[in-house]
N, CA, C, O and CB atoms as a CASP TS submission, in Angstrom:
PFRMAT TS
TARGET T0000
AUTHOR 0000-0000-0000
METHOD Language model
MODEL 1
PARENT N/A
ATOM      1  N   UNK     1       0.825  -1.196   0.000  1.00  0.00           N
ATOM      2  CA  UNK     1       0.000   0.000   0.000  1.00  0.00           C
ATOM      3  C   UNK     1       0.873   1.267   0.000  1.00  0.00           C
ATOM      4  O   UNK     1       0.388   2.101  -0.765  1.00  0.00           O
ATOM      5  CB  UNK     1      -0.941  -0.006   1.218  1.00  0.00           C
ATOM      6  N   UNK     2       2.094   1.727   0.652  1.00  0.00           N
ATOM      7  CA  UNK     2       3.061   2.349   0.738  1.00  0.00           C
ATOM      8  C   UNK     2       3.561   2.860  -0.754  1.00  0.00           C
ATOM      9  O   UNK     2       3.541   3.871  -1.456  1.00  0.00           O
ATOM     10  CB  UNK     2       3.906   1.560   1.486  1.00  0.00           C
ATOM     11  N   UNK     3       4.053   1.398  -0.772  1.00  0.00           N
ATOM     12  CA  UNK     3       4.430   1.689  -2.449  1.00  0.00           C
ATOM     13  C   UNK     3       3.653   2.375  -3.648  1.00  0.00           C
ATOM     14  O   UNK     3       4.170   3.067  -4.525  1.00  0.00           O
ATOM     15  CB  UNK     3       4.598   0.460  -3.036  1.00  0.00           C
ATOM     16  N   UNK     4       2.213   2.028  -3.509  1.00  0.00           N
ATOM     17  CA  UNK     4       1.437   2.737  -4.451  1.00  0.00           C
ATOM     18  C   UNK     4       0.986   4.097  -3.832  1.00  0.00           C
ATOM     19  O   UNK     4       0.370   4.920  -4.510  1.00  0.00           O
ATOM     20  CB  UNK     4       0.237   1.877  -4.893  1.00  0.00           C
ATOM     21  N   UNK     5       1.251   4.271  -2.762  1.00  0.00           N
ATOM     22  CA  UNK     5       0.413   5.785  -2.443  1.00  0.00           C
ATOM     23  C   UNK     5       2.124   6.642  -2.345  1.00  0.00           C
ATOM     24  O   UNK     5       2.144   7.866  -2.212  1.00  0.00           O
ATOM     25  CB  UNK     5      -0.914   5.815  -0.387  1.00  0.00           C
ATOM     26  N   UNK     6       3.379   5.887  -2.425  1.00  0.00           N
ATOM     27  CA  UNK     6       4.382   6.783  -3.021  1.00  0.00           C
ATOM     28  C   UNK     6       4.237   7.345  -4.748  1.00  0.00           C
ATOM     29  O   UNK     6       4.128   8.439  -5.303  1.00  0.00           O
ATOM     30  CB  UNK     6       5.735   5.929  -2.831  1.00  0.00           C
ATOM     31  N   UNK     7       4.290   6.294  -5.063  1.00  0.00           N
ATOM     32  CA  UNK     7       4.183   6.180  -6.863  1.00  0.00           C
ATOM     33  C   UNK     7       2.547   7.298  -7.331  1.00  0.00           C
ATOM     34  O   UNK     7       2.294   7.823  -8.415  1.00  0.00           O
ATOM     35  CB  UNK     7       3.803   3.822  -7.456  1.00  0.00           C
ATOM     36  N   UNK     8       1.762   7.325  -6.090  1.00  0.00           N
ATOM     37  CA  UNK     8       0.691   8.063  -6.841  1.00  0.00           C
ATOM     38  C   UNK     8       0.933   9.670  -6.240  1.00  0.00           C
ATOM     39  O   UNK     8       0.410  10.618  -6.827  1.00  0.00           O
ATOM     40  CB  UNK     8      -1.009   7.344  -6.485  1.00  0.00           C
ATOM     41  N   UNK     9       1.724   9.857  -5.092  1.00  0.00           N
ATOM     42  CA  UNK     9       2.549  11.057  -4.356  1.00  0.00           C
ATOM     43  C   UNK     9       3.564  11.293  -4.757  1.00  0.00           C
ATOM     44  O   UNK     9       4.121  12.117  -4.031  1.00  0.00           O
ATOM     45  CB  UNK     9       2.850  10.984  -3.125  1.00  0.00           C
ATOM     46  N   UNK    10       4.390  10.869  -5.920  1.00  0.00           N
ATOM     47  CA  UNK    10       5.405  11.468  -6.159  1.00  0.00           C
ATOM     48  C   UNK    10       5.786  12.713  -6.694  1.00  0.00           C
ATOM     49  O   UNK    10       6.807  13.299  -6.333  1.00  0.00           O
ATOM     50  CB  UNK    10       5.789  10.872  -6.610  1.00  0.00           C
ATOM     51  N   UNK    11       5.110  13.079  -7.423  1.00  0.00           N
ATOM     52  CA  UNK    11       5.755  14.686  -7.734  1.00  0.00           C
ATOM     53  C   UNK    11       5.238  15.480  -6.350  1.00  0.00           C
ATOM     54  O   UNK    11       6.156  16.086  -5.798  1.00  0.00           O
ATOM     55  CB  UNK    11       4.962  15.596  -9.442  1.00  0.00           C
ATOM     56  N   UNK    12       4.130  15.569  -5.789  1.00  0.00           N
ATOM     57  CA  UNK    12       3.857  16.350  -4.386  1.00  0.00           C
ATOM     58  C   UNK    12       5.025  16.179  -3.156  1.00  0.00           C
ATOM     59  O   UNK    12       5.257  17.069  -2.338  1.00  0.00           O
ATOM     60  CB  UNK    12       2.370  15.735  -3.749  1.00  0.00           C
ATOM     61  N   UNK    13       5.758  14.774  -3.188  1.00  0.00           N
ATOM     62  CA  UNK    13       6.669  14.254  -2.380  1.00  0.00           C
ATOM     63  C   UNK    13       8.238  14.978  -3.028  1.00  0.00           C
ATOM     64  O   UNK    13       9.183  14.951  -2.240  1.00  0.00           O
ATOM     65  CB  UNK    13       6.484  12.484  -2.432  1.00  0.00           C
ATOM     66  N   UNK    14       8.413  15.427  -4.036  1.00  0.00           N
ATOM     67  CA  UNK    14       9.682  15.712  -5.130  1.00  0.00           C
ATOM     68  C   UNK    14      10.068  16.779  -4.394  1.00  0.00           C
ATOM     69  O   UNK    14      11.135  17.063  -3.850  1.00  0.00           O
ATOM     70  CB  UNK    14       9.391  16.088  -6.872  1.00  0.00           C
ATOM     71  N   UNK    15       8.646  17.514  -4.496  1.00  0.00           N
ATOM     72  CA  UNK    15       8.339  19.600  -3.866  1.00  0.00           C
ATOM     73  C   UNK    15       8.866  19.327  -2.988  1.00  0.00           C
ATOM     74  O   UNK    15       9.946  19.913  -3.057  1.00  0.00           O
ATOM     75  CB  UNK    15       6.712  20.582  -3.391  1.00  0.00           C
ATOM     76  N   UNK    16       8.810  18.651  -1.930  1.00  0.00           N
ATOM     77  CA  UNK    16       9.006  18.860  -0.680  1.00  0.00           C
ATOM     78  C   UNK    16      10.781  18.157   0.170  1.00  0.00           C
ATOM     79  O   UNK    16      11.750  18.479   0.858  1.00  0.00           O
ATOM     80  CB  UNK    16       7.541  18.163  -0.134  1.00  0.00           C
ATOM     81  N   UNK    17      10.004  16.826  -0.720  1.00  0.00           N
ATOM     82  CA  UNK    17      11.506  16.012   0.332  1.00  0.00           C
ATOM     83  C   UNK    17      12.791  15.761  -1.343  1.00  0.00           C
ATOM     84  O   UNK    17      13.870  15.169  -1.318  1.00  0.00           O
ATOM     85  CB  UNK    17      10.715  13.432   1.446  1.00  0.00           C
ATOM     86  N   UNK    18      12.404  16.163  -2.066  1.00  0.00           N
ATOM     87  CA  UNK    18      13.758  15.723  -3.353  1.00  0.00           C
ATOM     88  C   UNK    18      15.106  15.894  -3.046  1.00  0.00           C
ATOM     89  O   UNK    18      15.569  16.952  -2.621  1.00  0.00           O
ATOM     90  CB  UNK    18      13.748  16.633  -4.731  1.00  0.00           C
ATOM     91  N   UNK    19      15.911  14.621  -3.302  1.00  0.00           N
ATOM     92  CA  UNK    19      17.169  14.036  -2.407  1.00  0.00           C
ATOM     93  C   UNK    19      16.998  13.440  -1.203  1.00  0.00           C
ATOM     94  O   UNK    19      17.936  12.962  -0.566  1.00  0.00           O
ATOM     95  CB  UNK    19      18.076  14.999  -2.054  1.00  0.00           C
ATOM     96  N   UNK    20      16.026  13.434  -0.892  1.00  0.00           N
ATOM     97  CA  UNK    20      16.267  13.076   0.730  1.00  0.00           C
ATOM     98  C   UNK    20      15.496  11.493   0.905  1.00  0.00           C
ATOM     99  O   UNK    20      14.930  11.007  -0.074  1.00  0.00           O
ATOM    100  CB  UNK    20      15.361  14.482   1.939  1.00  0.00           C
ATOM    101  N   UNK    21      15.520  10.999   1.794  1.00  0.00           N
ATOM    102  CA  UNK    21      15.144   9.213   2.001  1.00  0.00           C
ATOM    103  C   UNK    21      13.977   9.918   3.335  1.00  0.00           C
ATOM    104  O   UNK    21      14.045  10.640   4.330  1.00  0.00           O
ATOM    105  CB  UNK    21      17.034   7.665   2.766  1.00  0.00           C
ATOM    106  N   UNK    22      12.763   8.999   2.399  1.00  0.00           N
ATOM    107  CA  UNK    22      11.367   9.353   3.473  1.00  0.00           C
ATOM    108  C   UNK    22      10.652   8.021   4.297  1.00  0.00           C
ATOM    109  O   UNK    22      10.139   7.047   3.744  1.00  0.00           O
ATOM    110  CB  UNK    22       9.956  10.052   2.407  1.00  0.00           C
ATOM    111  N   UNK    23      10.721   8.166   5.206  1.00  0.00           N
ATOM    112  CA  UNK    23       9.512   7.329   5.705  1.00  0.00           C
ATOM    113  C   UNK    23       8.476   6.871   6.135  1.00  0.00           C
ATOM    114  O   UNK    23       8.274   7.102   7.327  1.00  0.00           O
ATOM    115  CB  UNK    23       9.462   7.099   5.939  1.00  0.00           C
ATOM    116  N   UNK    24       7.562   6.172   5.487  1.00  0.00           N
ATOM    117  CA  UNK    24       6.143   6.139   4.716  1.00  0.00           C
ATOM    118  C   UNK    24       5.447   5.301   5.717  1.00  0.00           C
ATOM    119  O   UNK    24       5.440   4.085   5.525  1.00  0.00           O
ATOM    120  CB  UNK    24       6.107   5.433   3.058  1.00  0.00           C
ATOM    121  N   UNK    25       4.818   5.827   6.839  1.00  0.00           N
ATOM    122  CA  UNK    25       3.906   4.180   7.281  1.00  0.00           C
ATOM    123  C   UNK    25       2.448   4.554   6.873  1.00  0.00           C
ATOM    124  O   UNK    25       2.169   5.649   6.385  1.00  0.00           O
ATOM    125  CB  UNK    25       3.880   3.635   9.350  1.00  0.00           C
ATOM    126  N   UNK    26       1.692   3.734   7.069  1.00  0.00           N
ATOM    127  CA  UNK    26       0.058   4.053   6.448  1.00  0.00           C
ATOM    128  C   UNK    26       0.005   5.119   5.860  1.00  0.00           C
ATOM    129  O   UNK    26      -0.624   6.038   6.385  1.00  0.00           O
ATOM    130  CB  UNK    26      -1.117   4.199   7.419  1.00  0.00           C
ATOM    131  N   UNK    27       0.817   5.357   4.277  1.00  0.00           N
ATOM    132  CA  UNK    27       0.162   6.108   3.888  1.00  0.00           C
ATOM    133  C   UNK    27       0.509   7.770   4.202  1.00  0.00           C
ATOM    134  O   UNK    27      -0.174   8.704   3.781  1.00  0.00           O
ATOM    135  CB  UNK    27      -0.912   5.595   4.282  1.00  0.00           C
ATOM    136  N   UNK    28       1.623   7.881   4.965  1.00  0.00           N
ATOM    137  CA  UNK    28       1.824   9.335   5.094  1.00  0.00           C
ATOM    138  C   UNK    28       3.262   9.161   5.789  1.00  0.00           C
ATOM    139  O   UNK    28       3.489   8.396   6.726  1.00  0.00           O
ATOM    140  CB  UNK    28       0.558  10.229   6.031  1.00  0.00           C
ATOM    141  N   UNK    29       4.237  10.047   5.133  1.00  0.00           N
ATOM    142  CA  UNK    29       5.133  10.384   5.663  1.00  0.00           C
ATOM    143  C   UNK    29       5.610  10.695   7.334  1.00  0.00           C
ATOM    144  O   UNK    29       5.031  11.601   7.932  1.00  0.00           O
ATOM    145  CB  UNK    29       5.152  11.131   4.992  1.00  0.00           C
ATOM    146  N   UNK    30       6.363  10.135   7.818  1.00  0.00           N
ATOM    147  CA  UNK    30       6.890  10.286   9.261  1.00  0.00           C
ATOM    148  C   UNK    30       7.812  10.975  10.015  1.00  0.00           C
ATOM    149  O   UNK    30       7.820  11.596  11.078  1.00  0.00           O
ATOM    150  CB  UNK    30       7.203   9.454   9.543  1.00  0.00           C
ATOM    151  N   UNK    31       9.037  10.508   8.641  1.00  0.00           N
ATOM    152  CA  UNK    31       9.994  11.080   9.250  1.00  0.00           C
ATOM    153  C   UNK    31      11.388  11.277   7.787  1.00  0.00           C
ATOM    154  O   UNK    31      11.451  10.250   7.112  1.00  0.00           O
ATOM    155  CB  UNK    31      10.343   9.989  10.742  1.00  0.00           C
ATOM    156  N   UNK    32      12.099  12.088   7.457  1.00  0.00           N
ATOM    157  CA  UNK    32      12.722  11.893   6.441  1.00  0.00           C
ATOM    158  C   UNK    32      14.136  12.790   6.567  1.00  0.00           C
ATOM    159  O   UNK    32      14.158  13.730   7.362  1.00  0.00           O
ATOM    160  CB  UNK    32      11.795  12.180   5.310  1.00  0.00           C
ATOM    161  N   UNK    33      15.333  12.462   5.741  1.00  0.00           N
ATOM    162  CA  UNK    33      16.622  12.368   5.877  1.00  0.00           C
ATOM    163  C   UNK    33      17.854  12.658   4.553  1.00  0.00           C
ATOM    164  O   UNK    33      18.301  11.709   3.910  1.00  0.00           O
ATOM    165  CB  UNK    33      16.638  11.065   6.385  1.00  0.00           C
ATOM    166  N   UNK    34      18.148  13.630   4.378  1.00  0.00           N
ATOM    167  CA  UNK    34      19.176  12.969   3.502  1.00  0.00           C
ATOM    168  C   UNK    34      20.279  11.773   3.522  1.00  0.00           C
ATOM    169  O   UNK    34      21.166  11.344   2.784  1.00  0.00           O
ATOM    170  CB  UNK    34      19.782  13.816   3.284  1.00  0.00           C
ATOM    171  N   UNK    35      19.872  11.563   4.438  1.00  0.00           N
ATOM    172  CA  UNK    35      21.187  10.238   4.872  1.00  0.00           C
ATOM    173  C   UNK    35      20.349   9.256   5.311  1.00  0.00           C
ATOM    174  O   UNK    35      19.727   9.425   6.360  1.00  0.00           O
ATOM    175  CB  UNK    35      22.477  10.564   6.281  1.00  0.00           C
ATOM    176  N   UNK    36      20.218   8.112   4.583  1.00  0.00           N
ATOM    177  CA  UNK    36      19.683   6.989   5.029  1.00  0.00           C
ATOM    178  C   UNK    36      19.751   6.071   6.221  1.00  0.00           C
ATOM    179  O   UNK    36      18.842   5.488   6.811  1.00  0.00           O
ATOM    180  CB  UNK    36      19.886   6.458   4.307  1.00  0.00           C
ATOM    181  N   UNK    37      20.844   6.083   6.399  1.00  0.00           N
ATOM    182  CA  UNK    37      21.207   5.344   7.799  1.00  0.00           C
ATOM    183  C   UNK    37      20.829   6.251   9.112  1.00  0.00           C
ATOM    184  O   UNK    37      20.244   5.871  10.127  1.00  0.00           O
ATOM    185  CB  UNK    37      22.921   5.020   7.855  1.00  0.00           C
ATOM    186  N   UNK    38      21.154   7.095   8.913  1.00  0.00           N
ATOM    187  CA  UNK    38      20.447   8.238   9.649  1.00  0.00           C
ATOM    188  C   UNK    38      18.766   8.393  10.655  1.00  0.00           C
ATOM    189  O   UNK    38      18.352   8.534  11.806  1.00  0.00           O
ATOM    190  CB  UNK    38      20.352   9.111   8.468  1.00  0.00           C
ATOM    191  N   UNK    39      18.246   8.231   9.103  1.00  0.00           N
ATOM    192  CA  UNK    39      16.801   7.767   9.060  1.00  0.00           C
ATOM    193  C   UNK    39      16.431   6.701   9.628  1.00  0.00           C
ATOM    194  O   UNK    39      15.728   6.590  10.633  1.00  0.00           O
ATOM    195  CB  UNK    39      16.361   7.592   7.932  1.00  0.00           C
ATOM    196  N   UNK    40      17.038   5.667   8.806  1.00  0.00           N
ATOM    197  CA  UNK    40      16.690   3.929   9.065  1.00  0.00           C
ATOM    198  C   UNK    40      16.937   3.984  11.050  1.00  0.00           C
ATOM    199  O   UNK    40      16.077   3.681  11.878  1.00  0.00           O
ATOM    200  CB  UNK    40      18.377   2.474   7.899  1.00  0.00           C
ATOM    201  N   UNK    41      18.200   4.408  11.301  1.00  0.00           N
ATOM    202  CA  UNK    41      18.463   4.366  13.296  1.00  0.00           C
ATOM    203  C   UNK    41      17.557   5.457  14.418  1.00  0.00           C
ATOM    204  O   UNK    41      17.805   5.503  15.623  1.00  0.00           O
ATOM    205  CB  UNK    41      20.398   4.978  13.677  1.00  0.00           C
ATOM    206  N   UNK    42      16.356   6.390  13.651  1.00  0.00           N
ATOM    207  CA  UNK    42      15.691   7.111  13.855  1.00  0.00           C
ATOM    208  C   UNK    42      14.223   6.314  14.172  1.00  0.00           C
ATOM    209  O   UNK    42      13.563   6.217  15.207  1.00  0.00           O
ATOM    210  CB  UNK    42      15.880   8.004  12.874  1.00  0.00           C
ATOM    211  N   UNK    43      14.004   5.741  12.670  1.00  0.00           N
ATOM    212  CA  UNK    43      12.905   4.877  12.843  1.00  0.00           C
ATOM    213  C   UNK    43      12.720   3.232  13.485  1.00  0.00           C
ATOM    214  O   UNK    43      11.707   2.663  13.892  1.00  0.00           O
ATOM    215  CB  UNK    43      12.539   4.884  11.634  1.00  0.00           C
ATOM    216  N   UNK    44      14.406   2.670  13.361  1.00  0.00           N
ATOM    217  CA  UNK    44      14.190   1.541  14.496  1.00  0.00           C
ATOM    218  C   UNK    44      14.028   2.157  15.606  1.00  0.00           C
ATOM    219  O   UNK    44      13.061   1.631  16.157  1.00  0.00           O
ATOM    220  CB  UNK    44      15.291   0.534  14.724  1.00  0.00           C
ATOM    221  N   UNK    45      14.609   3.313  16.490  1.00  0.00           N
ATOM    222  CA  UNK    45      14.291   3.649  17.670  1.00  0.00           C
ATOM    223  C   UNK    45      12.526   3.661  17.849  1.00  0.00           C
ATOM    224  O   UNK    45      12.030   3.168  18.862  1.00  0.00           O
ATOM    225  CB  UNK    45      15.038   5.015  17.901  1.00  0.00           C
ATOM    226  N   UNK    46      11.932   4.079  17.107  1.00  0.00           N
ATOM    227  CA  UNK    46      10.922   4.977  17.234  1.00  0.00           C
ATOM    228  C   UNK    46       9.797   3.641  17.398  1.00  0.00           C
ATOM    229  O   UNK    46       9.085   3.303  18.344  1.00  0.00           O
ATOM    230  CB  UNK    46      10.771   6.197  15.842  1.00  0.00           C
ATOM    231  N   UNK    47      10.074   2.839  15.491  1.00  0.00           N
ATOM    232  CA  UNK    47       9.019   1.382  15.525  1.00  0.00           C
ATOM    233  C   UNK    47       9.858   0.246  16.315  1.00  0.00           C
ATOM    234  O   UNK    47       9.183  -0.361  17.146  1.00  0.00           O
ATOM    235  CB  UNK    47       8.613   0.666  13.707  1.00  0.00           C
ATOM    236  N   UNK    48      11.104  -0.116  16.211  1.00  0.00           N
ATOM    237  CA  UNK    48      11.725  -1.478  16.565  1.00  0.00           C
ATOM    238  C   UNK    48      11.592  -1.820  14.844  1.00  0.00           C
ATOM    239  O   UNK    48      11.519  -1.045  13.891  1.00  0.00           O
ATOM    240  CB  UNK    48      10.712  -2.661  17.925  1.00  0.00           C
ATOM    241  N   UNK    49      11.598  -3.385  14.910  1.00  0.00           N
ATOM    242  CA  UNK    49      11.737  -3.894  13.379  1.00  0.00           C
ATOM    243  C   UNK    49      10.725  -4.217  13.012  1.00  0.00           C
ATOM    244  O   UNK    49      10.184  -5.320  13.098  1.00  0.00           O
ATOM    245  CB  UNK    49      12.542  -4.941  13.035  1.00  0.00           C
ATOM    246  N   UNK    50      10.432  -3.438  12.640  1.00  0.00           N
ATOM    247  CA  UNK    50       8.786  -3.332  12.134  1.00  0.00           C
ATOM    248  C   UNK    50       9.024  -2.879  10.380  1.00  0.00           C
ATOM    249  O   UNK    50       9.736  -1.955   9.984  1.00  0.00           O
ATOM    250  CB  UNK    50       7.697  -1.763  13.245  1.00  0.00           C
ATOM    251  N   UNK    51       8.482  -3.505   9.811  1.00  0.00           N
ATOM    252  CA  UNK    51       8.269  -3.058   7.993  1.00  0.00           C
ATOM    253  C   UNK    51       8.504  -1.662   7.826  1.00  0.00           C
ATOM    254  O   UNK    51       7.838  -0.995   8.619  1.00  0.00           O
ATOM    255  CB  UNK    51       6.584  -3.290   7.284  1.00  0.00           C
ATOM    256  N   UNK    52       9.279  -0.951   7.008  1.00  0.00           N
ATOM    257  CA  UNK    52       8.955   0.728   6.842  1.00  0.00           C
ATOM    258  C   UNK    52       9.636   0.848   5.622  1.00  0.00           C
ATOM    259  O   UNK    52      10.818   0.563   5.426  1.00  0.00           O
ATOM    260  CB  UNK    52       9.584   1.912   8.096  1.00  0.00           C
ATOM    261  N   UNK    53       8.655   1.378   4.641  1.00  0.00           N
ATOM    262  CA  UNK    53       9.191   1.789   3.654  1.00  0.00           C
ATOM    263  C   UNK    53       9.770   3.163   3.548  1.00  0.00           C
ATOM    264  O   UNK    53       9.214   4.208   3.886  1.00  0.00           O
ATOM    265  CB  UNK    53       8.416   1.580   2.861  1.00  0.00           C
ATOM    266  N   UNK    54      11.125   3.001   2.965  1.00  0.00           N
ATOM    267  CA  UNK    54      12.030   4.172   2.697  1.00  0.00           C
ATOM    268  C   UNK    54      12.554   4.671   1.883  1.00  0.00           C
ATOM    269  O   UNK    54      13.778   4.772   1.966  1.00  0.00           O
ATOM    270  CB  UNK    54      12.739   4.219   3.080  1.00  0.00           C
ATOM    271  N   UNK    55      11.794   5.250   0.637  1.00  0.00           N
ATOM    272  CA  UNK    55      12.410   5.102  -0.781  1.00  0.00           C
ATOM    273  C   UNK    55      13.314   6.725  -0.247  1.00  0.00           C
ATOM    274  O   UNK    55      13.220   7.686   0.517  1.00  0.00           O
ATOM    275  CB  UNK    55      10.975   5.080  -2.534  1.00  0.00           C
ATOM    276  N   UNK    56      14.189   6.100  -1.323  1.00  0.00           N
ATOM    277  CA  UNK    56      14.858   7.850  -1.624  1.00  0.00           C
ATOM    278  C   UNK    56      13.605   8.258  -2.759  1.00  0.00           C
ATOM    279  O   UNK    56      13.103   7.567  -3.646  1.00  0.00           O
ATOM    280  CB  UNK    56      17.002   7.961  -2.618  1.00  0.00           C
ATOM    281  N   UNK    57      13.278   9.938  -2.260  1.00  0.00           N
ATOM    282  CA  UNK    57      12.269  10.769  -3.429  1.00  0.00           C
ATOM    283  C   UNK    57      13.179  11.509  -4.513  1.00  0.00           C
ATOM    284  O   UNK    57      13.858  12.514  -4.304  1.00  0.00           O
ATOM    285  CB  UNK    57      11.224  12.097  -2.631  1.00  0.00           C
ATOM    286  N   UNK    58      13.047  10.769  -5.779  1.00  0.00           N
ATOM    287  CA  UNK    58      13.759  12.095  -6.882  1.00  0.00           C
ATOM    288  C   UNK    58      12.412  11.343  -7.937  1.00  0.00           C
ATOM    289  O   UNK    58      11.664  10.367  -7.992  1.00  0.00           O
ATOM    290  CB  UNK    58      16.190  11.952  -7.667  1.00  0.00           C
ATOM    291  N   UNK    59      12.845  12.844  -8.794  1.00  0.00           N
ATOM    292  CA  UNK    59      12.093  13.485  -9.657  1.00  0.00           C
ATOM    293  C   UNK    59      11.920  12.219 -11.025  1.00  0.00           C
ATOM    294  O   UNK    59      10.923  12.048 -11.726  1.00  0.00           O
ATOM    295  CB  UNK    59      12.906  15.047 -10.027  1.00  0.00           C
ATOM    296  N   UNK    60      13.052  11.572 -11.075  1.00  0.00           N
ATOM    297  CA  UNK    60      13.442  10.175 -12.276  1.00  0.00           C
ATOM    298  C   UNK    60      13.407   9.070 -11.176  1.00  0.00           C
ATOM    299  O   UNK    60      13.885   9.129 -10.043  1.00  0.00           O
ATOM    300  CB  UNK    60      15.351  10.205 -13.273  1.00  0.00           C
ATOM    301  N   UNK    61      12.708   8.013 -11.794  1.00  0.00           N
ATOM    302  CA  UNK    61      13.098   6.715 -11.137  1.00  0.00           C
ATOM    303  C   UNK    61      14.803   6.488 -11.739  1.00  0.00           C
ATOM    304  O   UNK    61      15.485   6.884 -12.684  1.00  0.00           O
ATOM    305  CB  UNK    61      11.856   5.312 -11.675  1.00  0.00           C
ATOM    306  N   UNK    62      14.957   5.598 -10.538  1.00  0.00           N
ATOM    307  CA  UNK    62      16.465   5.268 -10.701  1.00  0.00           C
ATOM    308  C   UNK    62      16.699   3.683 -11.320  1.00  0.00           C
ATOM    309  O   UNK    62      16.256   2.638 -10.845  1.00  0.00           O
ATOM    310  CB  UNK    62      17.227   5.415  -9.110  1.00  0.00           C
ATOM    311  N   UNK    63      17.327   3.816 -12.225  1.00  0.00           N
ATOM    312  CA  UNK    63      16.999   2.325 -12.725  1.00  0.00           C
ATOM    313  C   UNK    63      19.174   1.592 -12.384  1.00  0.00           C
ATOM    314  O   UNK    63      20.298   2.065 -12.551  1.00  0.00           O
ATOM    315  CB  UNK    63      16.147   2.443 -15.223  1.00  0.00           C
ATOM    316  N   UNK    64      18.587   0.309 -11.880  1.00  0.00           N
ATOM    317  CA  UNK    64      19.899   0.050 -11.199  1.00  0.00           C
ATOM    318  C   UNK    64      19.934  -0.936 -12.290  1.00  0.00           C
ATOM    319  O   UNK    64      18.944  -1.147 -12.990  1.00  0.00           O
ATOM    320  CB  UNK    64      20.068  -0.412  -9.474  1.00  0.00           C
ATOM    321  N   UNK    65      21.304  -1.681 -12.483  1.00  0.00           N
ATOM    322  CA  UNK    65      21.422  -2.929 -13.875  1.00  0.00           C
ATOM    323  C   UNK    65      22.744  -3.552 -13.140  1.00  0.00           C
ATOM    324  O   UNK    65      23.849  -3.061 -12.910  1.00  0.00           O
ATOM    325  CB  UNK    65      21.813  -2.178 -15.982  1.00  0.00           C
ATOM    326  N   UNK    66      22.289  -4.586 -12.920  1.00  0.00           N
ATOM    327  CA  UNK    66      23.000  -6.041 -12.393  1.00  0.00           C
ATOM    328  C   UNK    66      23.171  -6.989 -13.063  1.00  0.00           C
ATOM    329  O   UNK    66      22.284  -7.820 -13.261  1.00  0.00           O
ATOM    330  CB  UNK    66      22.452  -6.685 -11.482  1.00  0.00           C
ATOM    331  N   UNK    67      24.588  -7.076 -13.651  1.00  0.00           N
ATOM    332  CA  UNK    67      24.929  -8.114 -14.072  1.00  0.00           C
ATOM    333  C   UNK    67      24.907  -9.353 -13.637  1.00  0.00           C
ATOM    334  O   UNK    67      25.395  -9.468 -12.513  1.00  0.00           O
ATOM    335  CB  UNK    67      25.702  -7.954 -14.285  1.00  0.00           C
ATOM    336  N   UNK    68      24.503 -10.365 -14.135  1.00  0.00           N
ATOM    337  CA  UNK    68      23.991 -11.631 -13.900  1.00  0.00           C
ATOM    338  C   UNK    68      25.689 -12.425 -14.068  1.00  0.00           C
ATOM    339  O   UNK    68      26.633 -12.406 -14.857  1.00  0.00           O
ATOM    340  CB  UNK    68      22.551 -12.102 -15.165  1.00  0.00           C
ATOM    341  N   UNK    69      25.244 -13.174 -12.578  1.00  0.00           N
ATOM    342  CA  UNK    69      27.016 -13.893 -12.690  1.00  0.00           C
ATOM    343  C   UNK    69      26.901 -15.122 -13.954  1.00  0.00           C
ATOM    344  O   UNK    69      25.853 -15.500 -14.478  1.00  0.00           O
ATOM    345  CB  UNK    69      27.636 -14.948 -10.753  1.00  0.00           C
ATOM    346  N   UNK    70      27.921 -15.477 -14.178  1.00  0.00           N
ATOM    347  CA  UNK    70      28.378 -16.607 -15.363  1.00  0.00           C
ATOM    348  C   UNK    70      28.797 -18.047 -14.105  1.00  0.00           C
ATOM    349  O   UNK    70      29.298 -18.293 -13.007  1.00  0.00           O
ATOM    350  CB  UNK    70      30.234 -15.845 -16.610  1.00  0.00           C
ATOM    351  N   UNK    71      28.351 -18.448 -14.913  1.00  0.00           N
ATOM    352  CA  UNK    71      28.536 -19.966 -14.593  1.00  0.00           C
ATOM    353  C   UNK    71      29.213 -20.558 -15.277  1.00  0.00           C
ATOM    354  O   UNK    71      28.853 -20.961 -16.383  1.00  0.00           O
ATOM    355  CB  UNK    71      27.560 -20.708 -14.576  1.00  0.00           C
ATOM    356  N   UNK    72      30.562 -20.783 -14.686  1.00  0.00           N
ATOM    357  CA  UNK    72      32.008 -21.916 -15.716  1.00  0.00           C
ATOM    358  C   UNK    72      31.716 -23.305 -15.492  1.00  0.00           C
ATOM    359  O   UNK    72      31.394 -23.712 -14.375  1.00  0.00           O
ATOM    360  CB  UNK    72      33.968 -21.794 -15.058  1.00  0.00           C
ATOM    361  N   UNK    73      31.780 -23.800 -16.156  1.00  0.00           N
ATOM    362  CA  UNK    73      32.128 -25.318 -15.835  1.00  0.00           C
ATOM    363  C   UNK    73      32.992 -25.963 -15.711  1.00  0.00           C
ATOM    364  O   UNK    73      33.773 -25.453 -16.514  1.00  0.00           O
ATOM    365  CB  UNK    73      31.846 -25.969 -16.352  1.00  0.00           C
ATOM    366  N   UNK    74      33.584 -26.916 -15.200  1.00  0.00           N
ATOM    367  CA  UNK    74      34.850 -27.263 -15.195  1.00  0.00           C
ATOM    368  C   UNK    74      34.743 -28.833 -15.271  1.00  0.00           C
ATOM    369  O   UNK    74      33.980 -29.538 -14.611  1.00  0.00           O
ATOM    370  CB  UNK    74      35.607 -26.668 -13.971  1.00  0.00           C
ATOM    371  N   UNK    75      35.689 -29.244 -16.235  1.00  0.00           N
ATOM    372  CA  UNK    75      36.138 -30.885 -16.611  1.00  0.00           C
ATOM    373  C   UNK    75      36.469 -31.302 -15.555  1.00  0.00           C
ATOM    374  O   UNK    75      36.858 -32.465 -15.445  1.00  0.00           O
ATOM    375  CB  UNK    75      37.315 -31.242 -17.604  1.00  0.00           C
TER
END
């Protein structure tokens, strides 16, 4: 649910938090950071280990590309 009410908040979320790592519980922002780790030791204090989504907000999705390992065989 997080995920889609980011993706449908994102340019309103850009205005406000762009660069910075936010965190999303039901649906509304909590608490947010330019520094992730920052954030992430903010909100275990706050929930414990509890689910929390934390996207970084920018204006472009970020598309990451992972090379897939090779598999050798050997005689």
């Amino acid at each position: 649910a997080e995920v889609r009410w980011y993706e449908q908040n994102r340019e309103r979320l850009v205005r406000r938090y762009d660069g910075q790592f936010v965190a999303i519980v039901k649906q509304r922002v909590i608490d947010h950071d330019p520094a992730f780790e920052a954030l992430a030791e903010r909100i275990f204090k706050l929930r414990g280990a509890r689910d929390t989504f934390m996207p970084e907000v920018r204006a472009q999705k970020k598309t990451v590309r992972l090379r897939s390992p090779r598999v050798t065989r050997q005689s």
